[in-house]
C-alpha positions in Angstrom: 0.0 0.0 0.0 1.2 3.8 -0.7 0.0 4.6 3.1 0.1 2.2 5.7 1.1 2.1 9.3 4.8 0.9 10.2 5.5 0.2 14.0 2.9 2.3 14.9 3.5 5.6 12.5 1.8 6.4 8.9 3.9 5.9 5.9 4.2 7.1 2.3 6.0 4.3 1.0 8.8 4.1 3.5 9.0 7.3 4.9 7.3 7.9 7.8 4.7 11.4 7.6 6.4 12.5 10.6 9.5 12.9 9.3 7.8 14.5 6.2 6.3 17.2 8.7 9.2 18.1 10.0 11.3 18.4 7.2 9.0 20.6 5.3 6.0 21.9 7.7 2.1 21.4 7.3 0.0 21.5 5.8 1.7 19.7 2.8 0.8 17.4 0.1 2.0 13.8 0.0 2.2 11.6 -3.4 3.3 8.4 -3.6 5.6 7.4 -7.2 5.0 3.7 -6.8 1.0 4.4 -6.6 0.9 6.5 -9.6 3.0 3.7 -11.4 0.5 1.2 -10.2 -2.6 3.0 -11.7 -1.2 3.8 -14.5 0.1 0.0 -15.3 -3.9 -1.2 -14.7 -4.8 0.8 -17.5 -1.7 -0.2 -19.9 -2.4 -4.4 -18.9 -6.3 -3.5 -19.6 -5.5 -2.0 -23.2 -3.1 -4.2 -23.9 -3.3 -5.6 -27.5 -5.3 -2.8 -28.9 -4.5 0.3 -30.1 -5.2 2.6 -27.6 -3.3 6.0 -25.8 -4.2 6.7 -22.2 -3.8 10.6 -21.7 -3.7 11.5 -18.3 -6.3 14.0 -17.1 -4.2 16.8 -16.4 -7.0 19.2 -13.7 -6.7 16.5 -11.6 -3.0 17.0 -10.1 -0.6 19.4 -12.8 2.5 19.3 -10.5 4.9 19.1 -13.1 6.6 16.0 -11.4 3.6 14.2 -11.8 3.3 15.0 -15.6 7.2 14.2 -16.0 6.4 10.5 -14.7 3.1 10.2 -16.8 5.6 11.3 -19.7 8.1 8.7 -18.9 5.5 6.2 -18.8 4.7 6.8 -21.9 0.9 8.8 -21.4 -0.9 11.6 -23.6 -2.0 14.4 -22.4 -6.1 15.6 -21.8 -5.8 19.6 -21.4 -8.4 22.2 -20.5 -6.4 24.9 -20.9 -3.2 27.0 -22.8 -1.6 26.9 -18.7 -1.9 23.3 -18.8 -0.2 23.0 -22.3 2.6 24.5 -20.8 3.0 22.9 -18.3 2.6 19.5 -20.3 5.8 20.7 -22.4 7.9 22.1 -19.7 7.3 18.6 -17.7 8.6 16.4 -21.2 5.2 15.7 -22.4 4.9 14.8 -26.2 2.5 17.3 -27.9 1.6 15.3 -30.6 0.1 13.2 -27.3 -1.6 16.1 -26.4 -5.9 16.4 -26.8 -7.1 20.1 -25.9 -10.7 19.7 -24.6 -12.8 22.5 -22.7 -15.9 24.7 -23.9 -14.5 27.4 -24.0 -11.0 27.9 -25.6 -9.3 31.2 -26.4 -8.6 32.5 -30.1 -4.9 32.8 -28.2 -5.4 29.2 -26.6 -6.0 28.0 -29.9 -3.3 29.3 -31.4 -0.7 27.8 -29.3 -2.5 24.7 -29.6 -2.0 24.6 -33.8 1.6 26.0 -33.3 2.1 23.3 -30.6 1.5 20.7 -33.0 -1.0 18.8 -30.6 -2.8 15.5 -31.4 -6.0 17.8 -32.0 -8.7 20.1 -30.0 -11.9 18.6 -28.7 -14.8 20.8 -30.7 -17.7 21.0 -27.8 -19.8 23.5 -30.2 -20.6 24.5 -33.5 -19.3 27.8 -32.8 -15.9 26.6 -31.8 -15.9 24.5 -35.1 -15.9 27.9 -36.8 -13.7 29.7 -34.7 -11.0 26.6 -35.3 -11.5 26.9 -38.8 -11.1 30.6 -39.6 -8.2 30.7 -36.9 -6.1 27.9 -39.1 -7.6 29.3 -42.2 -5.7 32.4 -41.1 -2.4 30.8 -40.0 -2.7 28.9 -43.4 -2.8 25.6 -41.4 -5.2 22.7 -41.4 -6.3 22.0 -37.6 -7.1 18.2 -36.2 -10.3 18.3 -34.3 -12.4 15.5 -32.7 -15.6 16.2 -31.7 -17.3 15.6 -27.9 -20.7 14.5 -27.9 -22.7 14.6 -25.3 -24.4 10.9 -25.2 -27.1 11.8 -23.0 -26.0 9.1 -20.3 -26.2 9.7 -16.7 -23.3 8.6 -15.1 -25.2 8.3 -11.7 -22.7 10.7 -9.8 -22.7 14.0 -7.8 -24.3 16.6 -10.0 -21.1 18.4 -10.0 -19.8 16.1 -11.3 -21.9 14.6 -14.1 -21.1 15.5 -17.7 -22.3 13.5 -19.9 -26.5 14.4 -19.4 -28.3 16.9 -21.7 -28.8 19.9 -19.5 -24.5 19.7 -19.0 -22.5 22.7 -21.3 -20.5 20.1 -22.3 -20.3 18.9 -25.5 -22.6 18.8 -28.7 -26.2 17.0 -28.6 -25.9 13.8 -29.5 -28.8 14.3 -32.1 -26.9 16.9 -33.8 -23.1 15.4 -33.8 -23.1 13.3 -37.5 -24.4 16.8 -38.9 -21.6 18.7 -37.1 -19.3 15.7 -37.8 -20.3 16.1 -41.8 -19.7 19.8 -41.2 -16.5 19.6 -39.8 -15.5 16.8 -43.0 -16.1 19.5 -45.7 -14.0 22.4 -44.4 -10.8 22.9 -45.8 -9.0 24.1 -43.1 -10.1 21.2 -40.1 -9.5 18.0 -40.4 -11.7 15.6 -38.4 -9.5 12.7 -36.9 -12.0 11.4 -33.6 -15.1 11.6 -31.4 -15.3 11.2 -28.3 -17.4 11.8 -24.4 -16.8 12.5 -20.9 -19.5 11.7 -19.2 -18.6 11.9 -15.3 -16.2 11.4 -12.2 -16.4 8.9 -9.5 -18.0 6.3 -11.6 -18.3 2.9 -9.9 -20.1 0.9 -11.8 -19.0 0.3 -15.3 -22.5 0.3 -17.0 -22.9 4.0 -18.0 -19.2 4.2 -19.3 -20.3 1.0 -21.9 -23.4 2.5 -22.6 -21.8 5.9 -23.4 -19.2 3.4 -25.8 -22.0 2.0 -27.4 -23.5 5.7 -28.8 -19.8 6.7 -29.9 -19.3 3.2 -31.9 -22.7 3.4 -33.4 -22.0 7.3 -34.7 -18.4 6.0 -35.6 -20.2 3.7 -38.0 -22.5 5.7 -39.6 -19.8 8.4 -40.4 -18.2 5.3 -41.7 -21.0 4.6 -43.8 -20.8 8.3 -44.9 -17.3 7.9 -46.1 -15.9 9.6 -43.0 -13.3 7.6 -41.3 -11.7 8.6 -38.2 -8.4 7.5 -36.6 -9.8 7.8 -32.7 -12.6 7.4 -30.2 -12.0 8.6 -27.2 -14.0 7.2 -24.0 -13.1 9.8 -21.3 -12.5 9.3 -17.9 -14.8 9.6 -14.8 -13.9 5.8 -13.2 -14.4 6.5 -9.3 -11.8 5.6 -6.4 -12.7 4.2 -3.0 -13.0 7.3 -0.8 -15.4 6.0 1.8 -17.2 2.6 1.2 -17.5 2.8 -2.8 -16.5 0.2 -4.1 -15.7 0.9 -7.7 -15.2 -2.1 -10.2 -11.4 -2.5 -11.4 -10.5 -0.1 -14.5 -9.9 -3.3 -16.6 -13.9 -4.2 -16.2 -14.2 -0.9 -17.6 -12.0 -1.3 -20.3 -13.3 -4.8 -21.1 -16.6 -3.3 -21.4 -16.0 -0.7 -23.3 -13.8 -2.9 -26.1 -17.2 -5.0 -26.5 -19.0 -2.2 -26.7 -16.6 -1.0 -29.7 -17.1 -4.0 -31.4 -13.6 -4.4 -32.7 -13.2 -1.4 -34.6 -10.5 -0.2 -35.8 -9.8 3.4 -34.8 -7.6 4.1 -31.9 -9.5 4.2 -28.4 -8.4 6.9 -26.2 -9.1 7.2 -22.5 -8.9 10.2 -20.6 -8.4 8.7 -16.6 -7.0 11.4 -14.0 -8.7 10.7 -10.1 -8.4 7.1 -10.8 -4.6 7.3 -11.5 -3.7 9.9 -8.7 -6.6 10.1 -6.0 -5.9 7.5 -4.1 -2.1 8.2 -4.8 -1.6 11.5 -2.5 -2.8 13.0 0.7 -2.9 16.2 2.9 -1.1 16.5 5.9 -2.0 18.7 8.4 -1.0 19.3 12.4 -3.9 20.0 15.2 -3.5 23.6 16.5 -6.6 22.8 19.0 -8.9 21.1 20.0 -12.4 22.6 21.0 -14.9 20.9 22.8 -18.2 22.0 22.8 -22.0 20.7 23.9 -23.8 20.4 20.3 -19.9 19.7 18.6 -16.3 19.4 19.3 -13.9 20.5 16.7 -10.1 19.6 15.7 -8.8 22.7 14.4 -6.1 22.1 11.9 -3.7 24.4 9.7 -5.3 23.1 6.8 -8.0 24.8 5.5 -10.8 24.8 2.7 -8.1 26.6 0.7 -5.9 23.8 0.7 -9.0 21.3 -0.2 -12.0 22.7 -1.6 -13.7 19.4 -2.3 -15.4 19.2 1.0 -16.8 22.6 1.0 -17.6 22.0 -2.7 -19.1 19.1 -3.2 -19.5 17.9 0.2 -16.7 15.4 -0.6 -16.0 12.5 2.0 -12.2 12.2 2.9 -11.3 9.5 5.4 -9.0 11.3 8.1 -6.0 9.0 9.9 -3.8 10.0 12.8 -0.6 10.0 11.6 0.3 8.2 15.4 -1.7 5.4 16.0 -3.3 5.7 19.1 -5.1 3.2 21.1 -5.0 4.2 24.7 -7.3 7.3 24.1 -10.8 7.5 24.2 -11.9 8.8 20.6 -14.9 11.6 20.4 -16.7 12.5 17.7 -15.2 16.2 16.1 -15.2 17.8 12.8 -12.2 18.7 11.2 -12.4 22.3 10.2 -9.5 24.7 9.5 -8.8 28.5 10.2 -10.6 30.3 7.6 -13.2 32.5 8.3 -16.6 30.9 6.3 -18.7 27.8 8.1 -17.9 26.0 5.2 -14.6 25.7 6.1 -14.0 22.0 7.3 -12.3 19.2 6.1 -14.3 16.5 7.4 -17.1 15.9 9.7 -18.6 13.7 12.7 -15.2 11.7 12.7 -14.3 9.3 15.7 -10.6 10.5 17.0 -9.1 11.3 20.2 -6.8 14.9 18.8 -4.7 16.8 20.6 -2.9 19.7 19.8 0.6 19.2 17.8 -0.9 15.6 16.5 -0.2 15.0 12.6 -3.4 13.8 10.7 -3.7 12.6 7.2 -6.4 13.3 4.8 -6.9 10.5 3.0 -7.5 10.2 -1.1 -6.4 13.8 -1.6 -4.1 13.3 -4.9 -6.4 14.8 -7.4 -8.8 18.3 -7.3 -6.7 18.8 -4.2 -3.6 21.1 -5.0 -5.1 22.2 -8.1 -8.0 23.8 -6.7 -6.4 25.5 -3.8 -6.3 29.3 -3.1 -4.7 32.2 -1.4 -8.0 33.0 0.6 -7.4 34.5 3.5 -3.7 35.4 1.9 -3.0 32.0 3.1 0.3 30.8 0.9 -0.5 27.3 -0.5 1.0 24.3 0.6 4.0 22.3 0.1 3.9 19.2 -2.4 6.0 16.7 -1.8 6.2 13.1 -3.7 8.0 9.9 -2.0 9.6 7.6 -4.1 11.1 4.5 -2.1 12.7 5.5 1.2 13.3 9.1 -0.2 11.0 12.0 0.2 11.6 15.0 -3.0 10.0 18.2 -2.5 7.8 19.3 -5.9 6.6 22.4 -5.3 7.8 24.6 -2.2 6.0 26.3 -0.4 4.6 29.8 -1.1 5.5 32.9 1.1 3.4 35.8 2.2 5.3 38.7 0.0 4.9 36.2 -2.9 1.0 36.4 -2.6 1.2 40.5 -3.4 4.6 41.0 -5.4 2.0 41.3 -8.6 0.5 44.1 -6.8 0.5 47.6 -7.1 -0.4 50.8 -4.8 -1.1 53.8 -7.7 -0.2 57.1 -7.1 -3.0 59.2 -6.1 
């Protein structure tokens, strides 16, 4: 396991979080290399055979020491952004690996995707199809596109979440996506390669993502049919972790699923995993600054904050909190985990059984993805360390910040 108790003390790998805390303060971020590996490798066994390219969801963790290793094992790259593009390259990632999806890309973010030389930009309007088109028509280019349709499958998930039902912005109608996709096939400045879905996180059971399969290989075939062939279909992401008592079927029932569903055709299947490879793979470590007992609740006050991790606040998200010491002399209580900031939504977790007291280390469990990424300066709170472990040696990724760093783009005019 990534984290497990050794004689007594939480581990990342072999380190022990202790040491991590002291070495460089909470609240910090903790990955593990070997569990990152691991996810990655179910998805490479599970695709084996076929031709396939899994291209790791970059929102979900963009430290550029993750993206380096998902380079070195060989991934792609699913972008929402011109920031994330960059950050791909500087970390070694391939741009011609590289699939640029979002509603709502910039003539500029376009731009550097066509100069970039990427594998192609995920068309999620009929708009954006024009936009593409006179933007490489003026750079005298021809632009790869794919185009996400929305399949109209609920992916039975937290609203929030879910992607992939009608009333979602992303995407094109699936009634309307072979006329977009015959569109997009006359133009002579796009060149239509792929289409593809997303159609929700934390997936557990593998039925809506074979559904959602099916709808792309039937459109695939009547493009075919049409004389439009494509080179990929790409599946998305959205398979769910085990954050509380999910219990998520293994990616490669997923990914058997979805090859029936494809009915052996030919074009490439891409698939777009992100929480799945790094969720479970990182958590947030954080000291008790006090501990406050009250008659409706009791609280464990932490130095992490809803800055640090949003997805409690957000979504209500369920994150499994550890003592970084086990304890088993104490009489645990039932507290909340909240943090410093000023807002009642600021907590961590809730109605948890432990026994704090102040200066004890706790771990928030399954914190690897939508954790740093989402993290602000609220409160001008500096954001956290990020540290990943790698055997029995701890590297730090991303130092901390510092208060003066929070304002140095700031100016006082002259009145």
């Amino acid at each position: 396991m990534a984290f497990a108790y050794r004689d007594g003390a939480l581990c990342a790998e072999q380190v022990p979080l202790e040491e991590i805390a002291q070495r460089f303060a909470t609240p910090c971020y903790v990955y593990s290399r070997a569990a990152i590996e691991r996810n990655y490798a179910a998805y490479a066994r599970a695709l084996a055979g076929h031709a396939s390219l899994i291209a790791y969801s970059v929102k979900a963790n963009s430290n550029l020491a993750v993206l380096a290793l998902m380079a070195r094992l060989g991934a792609g790259f699913d972008i929402v952004s011109g920031g994330e593009l960059t950050r791909v390259i500087a970390a070694g990632g391939e741009p011609r690996k590289v699939l640029f999806s979002g509603v709502g890309k910039s003539e500029a973010e376009i731009e550097q995707a066509l100069g970039a030389g990427i594998l192609c930009l995920n068309l999620e309007s009929e708009a954006e199809l024009d936009r593409v088109d006179t933007i490489a028509a003026r750079l005298g280019a021809r632009a790869a596109v794919a185009l996400r349709v929305n399949p109209d499958v609920d992916a039975k998930t937290h609203p929030y979440i879910s992607t992939g039902l009608s009333q979602n912005k992303f995407g094109v109608a699936y009634a309307e996506a072979e006329r977009l996709c015959r569109d997009a096939a006359r133009r002579k400045h796009v060149r239509l390669i792929g289409v593809g879905c997303h159609i929700g996180s934390m997936m557990t059971d593998p039925a809506p993502y074979v559904a959602a399969a099916e709808r792309i290989a039937a459109l695939a075939a009547r493009l075919e049919e049409a004389g439009i062939r494509l080179s990929h279909l790409d599946l998305g992401g959205g398979i769910g972790v085990r954050c509380r008592n999910e219990s998520p079927a293994p990616v490669a029932e997923f990914m058997r699923g979805a090859l029936a569903a494809l009915g052996g055709r030919a074009e490439t299947l891409i698939v777009d995993p992100g929480r799945s490879i790094v969720g479970e793979a990182g958590i947030l470590l954080t000291r008790v600054e006090y501990v406050k007992r009250g008659e409706a609740k009791s609280f464990a006050v932490v130095d992490a904050a809803m800055n640090d991790l949003l997805r409690p606040s957000l979504y209500d998200a369920w994150h499994e909190v550890l003592p970084v010491r086990e304890i088993r002399s104490r009489a645990a209580g039932v507290y909340d985990v909240v943090g410093p900031v000023c807002e009642s939504a600021d907590f961590l977790a809730r109605d948890r059984r432990l026994d704090p007291r102040a200066g004890d280390l706790l771990a928030v469990m399954c914190a690897g993805a939508y954790g740093m990424v989402m993290s602000s300066n609220y409160n001008s709170r500096p954001r956290a360390a990020e540290v990943m472990v790698s055997g029995s040696t701890a590297h730090l990724v991303r130092r901390r910040e510092t208060v003066p760093e929070l304002f140095a783009a700031e100016a006082i005019p002259s009145w």
